[in-house]
C-alpha positions in Angstrom: 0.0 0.0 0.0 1.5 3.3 -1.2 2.0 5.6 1.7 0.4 9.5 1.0 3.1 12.0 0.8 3.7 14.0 3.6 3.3 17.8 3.0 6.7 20.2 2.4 5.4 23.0 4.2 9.4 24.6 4.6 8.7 24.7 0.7 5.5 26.1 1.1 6.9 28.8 3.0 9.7 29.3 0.9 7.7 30.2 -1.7 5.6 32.4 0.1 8.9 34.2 1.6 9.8 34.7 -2.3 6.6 35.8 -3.6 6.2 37.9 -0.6 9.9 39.5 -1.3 8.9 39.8 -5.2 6.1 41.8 -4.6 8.0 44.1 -2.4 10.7 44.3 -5.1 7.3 45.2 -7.6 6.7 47.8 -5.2 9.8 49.2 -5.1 10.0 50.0 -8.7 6.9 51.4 -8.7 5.0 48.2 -10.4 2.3 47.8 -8.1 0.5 50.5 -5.9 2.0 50.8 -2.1 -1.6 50.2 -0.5 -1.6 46.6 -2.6 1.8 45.8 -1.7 1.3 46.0 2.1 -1.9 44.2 1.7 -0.3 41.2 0.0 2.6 41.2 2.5 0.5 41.5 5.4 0.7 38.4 7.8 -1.9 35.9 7.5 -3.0 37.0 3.8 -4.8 34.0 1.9 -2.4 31.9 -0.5 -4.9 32.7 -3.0 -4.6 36.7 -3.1 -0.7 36.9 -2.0 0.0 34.6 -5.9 -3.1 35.9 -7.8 -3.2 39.1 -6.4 -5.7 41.8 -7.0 -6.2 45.3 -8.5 -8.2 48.5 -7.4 -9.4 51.4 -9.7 -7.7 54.6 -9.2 -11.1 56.5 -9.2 -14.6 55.7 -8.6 -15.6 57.5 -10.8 -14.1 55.6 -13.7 -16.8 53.5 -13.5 -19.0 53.1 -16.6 -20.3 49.7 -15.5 -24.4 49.5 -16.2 -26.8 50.3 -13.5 -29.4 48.0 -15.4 -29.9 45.2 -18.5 -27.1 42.7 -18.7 -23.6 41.9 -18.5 -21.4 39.7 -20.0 -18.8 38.3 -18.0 -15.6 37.7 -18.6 -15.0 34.3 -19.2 -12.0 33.8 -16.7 -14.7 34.9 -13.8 -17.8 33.1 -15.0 -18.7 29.8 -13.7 -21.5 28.2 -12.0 -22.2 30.9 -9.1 -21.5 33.8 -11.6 -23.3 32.9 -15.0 -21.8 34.4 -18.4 -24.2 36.7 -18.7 -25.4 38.3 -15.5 -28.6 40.7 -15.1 -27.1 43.9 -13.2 -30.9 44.7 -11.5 -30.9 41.1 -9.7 -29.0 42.2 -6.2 -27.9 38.4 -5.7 -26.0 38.2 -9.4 -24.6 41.4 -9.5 -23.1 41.3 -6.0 -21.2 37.8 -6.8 -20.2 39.6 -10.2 -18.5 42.4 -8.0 -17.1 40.0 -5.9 -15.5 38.1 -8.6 -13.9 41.3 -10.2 -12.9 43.4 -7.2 -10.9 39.9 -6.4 -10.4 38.4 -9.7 -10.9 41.1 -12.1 -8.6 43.6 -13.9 -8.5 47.9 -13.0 -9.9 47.8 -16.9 -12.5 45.2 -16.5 -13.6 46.3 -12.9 -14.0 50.2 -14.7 -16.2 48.6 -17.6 -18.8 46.2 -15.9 -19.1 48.1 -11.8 -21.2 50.8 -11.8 -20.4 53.0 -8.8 -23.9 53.6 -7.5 -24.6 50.1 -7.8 -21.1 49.0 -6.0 -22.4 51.6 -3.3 -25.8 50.1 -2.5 -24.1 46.7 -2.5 -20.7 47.7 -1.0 -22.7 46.4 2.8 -23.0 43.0 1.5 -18.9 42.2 2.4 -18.3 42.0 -1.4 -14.4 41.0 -1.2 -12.0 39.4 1.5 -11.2 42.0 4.0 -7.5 42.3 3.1 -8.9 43.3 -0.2 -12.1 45.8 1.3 -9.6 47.5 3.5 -7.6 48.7 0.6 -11.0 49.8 -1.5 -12.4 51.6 1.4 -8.5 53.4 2.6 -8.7 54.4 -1.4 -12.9 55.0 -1.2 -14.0 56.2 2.1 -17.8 56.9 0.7 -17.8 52.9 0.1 -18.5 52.6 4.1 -20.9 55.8 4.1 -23.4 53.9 2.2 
């Protein structure tokens, strides 16, 4: 009977060390924003953000996402929670949409599909991991005011 192999978590954490000391480096140079940086390198971030990472508009404002009618969906964020086209006016949808690209999604794709009212009235409804919704609302304090 083949025995199952025993986890290399001293691996594991060497390759957070690195990824942690790359985005730093990122930082540095000016590649990434300062806010994301120390978000990413922040003890206890998820595995998933500190390699995928995530991005945040520069201004709110930006957005020209619909308020109403339909979306369609990236493909790299649809899947069987977000559907490939998603109805904005259905709260439930369009708040997993959000989620998926304030996590997931690019600055470019977050500025074409979010709608800033909408991303208001929904903002309540914990719509990204809080290492990521402490950055939006340092960059967006009306996002808590709603």
């Amino acid at each position: 009977m083949a025995s199952t192999p025993r986890p290399d978590f001293a691996r594991v954490a060497r390759l957070r060390q690195a990824e942690q000391g790359a985005i730093d480096e990122a930082a540095r140079q000016g590649l990434i924003p300062e806010d994301i940086a120390r978000a990413l390198t922040a003890p206890g971030v998820s595995d998933l953000l500190l390699f995928q990472r995530f991005a945040v508009v520069a201004d709110l404002d930006a957005f020209t996402g619909p308020s109403s009618g339909f979306v369609d969906v990236p493909r790299h964020l649809a899947d069987g929670e977000v559907p490939a086209c998603v109805d904005v006016e259905d709260a439930a949808q369009c708040a997993e949409l959000y989620r998926r690209l304030l996590v997931g999604g690019s600055a470019v794709e977050q500025t074409a599909l979010i709608n800033r009212e909408v991303l208001c009235r929904l903002w309540s409804r914990k719509l990204a991991p809080q290492t990521v919704a402490e950055v939006w609302e340092r960059r967006f304090p009306e996002l808590t005011a709603s």
